[in-house]
C-alpha positions as CSV (number, residue, x, y, z in Angstrom):
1,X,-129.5,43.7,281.3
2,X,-132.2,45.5,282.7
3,X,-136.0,45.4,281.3
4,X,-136.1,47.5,278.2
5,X,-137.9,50.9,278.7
6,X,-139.2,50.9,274.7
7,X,-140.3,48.0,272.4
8,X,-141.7,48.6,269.2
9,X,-143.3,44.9,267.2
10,X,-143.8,45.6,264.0
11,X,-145.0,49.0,264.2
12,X,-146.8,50.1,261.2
13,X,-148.2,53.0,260.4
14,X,-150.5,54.9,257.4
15,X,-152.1,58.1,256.4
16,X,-154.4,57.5,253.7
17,X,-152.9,55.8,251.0
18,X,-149.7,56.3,251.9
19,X,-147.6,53.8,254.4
20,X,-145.1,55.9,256.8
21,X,-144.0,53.3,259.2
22,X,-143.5,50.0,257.8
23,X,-142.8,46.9,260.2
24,X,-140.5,48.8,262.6
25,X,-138.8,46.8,265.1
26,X,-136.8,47.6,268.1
27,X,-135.9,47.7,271.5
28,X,-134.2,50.2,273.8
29,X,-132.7,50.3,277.1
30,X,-131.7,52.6,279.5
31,X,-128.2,54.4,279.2
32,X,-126.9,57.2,277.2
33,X,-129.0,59.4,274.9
34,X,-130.5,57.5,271.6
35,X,-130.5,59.5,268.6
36,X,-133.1,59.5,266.0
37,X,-132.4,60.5,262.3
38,X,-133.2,60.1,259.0
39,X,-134.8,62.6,256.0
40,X,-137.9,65.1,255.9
41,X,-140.4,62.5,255.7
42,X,-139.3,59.6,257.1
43,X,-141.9,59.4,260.0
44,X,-139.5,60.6,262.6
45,X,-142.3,62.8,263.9
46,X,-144.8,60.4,263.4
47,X,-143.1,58.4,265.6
48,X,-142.4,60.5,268.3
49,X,-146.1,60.9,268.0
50,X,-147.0,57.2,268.7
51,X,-144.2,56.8,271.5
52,X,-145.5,60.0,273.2
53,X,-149.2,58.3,272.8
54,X,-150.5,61.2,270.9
55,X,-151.3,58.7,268.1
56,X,-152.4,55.5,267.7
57,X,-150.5,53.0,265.6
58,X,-152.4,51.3,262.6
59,X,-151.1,48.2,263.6
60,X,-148.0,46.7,265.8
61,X,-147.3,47.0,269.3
62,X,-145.7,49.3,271.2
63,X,-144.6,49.6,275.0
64,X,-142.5,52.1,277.3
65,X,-141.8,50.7,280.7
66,X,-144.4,47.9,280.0
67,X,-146.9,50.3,279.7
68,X,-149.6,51.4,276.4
69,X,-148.1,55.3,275.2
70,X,-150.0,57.1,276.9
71,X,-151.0,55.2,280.1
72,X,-151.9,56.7,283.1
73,X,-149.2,54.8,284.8
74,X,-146.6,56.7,283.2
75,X,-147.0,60.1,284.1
76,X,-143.8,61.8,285.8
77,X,-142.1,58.8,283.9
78,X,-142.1,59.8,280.3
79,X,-141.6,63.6,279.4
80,X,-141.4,65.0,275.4
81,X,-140.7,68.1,274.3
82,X,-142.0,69.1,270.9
83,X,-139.8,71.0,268.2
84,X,-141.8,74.3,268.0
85,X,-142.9,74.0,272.2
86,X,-143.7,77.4,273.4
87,X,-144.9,79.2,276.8
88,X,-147.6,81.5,277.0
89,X,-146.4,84.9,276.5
90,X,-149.0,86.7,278.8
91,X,-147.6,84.7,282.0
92,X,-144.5,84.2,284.3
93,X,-142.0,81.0,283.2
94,X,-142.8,80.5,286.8
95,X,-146.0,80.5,287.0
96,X,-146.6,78.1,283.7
97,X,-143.9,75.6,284.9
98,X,-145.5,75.8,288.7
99,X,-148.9,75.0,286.8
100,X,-147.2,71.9,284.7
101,X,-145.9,70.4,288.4
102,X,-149.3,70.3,289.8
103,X,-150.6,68.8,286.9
104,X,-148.5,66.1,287.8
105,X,-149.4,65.7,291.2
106,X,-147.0,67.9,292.9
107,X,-148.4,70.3,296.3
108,X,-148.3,74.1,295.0
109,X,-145.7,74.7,297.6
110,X,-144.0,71.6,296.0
111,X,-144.0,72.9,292.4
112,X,-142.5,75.7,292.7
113,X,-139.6,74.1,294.7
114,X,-139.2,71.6,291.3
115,X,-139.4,74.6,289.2
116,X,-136.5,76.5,291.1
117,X,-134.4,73.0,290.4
118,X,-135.4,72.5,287.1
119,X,-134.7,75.9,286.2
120,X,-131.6,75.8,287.7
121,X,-130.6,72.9,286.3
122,X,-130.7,74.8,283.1
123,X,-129.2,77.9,284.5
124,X,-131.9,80.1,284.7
125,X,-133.3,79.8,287.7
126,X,-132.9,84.0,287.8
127,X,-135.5,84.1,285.3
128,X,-138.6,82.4,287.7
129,X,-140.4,85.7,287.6
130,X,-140.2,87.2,284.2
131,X,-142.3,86.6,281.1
132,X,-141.2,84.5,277.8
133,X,-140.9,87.3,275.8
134,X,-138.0,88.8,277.7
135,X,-136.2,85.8,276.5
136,X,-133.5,85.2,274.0
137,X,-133.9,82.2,271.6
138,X,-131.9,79.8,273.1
139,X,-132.6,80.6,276.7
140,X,-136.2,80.1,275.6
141,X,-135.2,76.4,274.5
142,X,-133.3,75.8,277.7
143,X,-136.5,76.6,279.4
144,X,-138.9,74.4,277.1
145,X,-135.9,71.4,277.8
146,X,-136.4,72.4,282.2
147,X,-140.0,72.1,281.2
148,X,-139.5,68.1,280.1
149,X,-137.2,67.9,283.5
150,X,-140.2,68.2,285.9
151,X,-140.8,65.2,287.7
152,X,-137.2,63.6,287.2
153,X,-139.0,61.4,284.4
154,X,-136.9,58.0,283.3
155,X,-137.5,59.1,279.8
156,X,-137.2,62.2,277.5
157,X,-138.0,62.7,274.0
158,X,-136.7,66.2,272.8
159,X,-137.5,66.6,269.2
160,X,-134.6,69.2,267.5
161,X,-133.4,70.7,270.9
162,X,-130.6,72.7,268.9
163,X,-132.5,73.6,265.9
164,X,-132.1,77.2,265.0
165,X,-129.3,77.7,267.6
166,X,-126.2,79.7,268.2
167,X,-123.2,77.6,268.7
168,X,-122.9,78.5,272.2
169,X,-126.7,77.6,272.9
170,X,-125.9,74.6,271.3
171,X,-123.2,73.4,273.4
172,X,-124.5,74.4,277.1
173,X,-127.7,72.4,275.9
174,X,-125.4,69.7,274.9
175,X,-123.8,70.1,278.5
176,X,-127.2,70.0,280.0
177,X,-128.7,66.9,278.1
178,X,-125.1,65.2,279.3
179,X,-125.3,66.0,283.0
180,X,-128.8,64.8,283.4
181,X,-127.8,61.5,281.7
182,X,-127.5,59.6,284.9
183,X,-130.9,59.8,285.9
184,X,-132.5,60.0,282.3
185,X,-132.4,58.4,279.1
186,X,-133.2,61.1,276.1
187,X,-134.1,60.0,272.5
188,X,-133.1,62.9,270.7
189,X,-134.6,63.7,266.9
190,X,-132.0,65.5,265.2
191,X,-130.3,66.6,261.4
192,X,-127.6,68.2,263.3
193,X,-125.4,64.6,263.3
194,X,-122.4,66.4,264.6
195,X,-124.5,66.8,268.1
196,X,-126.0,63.4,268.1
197,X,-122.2,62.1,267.2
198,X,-120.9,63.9,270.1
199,X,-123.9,62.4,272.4
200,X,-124.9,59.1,271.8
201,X,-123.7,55.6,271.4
202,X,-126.7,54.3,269.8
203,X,-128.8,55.6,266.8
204,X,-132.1,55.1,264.9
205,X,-131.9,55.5,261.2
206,X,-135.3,55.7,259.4
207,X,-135.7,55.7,256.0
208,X,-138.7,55.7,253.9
209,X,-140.7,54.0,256.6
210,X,-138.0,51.7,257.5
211,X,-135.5,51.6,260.3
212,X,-131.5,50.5,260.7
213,X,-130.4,50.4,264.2
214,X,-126.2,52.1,264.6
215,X,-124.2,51.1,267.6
216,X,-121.5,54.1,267.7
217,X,-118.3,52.4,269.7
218,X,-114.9,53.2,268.2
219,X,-113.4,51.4,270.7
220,X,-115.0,47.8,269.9
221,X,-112.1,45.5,269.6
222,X,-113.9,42.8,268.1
223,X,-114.4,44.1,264.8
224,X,-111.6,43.4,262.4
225,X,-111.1,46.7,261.1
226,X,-110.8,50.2,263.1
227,X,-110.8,53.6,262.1
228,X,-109.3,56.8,262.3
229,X,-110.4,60.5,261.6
230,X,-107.9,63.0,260.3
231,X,-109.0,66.4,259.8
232,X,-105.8,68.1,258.7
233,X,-104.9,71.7,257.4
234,X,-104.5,72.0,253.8
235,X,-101.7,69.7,252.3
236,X,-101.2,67.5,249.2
237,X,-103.7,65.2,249.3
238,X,-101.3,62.9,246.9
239,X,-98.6,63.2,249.8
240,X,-100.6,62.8,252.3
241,X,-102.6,59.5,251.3
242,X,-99.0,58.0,250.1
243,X,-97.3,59.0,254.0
244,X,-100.2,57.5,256.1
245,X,-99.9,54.3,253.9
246,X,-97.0,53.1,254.7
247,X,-97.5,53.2,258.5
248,X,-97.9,49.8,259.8
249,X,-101.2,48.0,260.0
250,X,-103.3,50.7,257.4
251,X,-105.4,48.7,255.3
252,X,-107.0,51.8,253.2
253,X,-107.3,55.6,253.5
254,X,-110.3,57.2,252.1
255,X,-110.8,60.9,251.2
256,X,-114.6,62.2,251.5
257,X,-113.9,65.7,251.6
258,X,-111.4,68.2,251.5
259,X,-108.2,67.8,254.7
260,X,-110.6,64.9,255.8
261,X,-108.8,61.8,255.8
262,X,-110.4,58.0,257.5
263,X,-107.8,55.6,258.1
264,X,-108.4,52.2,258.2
265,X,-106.4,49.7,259.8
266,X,-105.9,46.9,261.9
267,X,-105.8,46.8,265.4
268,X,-104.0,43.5,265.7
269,X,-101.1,45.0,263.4
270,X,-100.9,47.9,264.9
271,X,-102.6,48.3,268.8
272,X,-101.1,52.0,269.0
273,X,-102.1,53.3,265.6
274,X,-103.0,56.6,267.3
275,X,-99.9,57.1,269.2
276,X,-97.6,56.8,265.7
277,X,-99.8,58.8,263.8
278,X,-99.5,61.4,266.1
279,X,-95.2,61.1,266.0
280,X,-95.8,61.3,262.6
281,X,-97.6,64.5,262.3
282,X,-95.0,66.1,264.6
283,X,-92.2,64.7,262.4
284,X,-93.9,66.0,259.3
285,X,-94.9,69.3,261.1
286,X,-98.6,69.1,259.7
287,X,-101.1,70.3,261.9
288,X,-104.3,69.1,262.4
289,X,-107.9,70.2,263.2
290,X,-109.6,66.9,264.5
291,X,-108.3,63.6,265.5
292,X,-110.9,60.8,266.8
293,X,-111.5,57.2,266.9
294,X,-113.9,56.0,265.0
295,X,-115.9,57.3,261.8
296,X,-118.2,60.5,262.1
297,X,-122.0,60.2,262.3
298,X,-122.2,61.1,259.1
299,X,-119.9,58.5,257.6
300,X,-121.4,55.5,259.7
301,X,-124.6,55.9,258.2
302,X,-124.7,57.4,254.8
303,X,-121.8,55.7,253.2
């Protein structure tokens, strides 16, 4: 496995009286977007804050790349993007995202060539020359998320890049985050777990200063039991719980909200659950709305 491109030793971290990171532990690698979750208040922000080197720890060690937060060494190799990040009004996207490049060390005739690419990369390189304000909401966010692109950096931290969206804004940024995910690892801050669900395999969970680590792999064969979701149109819940129990290899079916059914069952019964269920919604003529390995976001870490 390659070198890890975050570690966290018992990170701790107070304001006052009160303790807001307590003993955090971790380490990341590169790969497919991390997500980062938890309630208002955990210390996801305060976090973000000491990976991103805009605050010091009170006491544990932290590293990205090797490297302090912050370090010199790791400009153009660590990019964030702030929830509430904003261009100035007055002057052309252009213009601001030109001024970012050269900050980093890119020739003027340079920055604006990594503008036009990160701007296209976002789908708006057509808007080079016009002002923030003639912006919609999302297309403003795209913009902020080319912003964090400059430089091809290893690693992104994007901090609610959906919040407040449309769903269609939500899913082209979704398409954008996932085509960049070759070149970049993103640790994305999120309460939108549908998104994260959809995007990562591996998640942070912090609550009350304290963090749990979630590997999200339906597919992993070696644990004993496997799971289903069934999101189905409405029908007897009675009728529908007693049918899926009598298929082969179902060890229990829970219920946690309406036409939402998770199977559980063994794999070593049963290899092709997936395919019988499916012959058996045909032969019952039920319809469904979602069908996926695995349990949702949601489920994996709340319950």
């Amino acid at each position: 496995m390659n070198d890890p491109i975050i570690t966290c030793q018992n990170l701790n971290h107070r304001y006052a009286k009160k303790q807001v990171l307590n003993n955090i532990d971790f380490t990341l690698h590169a790969g497919e977007p991390i997500g980062l979750v938890g309630p208002n208040g955990a210390g996801k922000t305060t976090l973000f804050n000491i990976l991103c080197g805009y605050l010091h720890p009170s006491s544990g060690n932290v590293s990205l790349f090797g490297h302090k937060p912050g370090s010199t060494k790791l400009i153009g190799k660590v990019s964030a993007l702030p929830q509430d990040a904003q261009l100035d009004p007055s002057f052309s996207i252009g213009a601001q995202l030109s001024l970012y490049a050269r900050l980093q060390g890119f020739s003027t005739k340079a920055a604006v060539h990594e503008v036009h690419r990160v701007l296209e990369a976002v789908d708006l390189k057509q808007e080079f020359n016009n002002k923030p304000s003639t912006l919609s909401h999302g297309m403003g966010k795209r913009v902020a998320i080319a912003q964090s692109f400059i430089g091809k950096p290893s690693l992104v931290f994007l901090d609610e890049p959906t919040a407040g969206l449309d769903p269609v804004n939500t899913r082209t940024i979704r398409s954008i985050i996932s085509e960049q995910t070759a070149d970049t690892t993103f640790i994305i801050s999120s309460h939108d777990l549908n998104e994260l669900g959809r995007l990562c395999q591996q998640v942070l969970m912090l609550e009350k200063g304290h963090m749990r680590t979630t590997m999200l792999d339906a597919s992993d064969s070696t644990k004993a039991s496997q799971f289903i979701t069934l999101q189905l149109e409405t029908y007897s819940v009675t009728e529908v719980i007693n049918t899926l129990q009598q298929l082969t290899g179902v060890i229990a079916i829970n219920s946690p909200q309406r036409n939402e059914y998770i199977i559980e069952y063994s794999e070593l019964k049963e290899p092709k659950l997936d395919a019988k269920l499916l012959m058996l919604l045909a032969e019952k003529n039920w319809s469904y709305r979602q069908f996926s390995r695995g349990k949702t976001l949601e489920e994996q870490l709340f319950f």
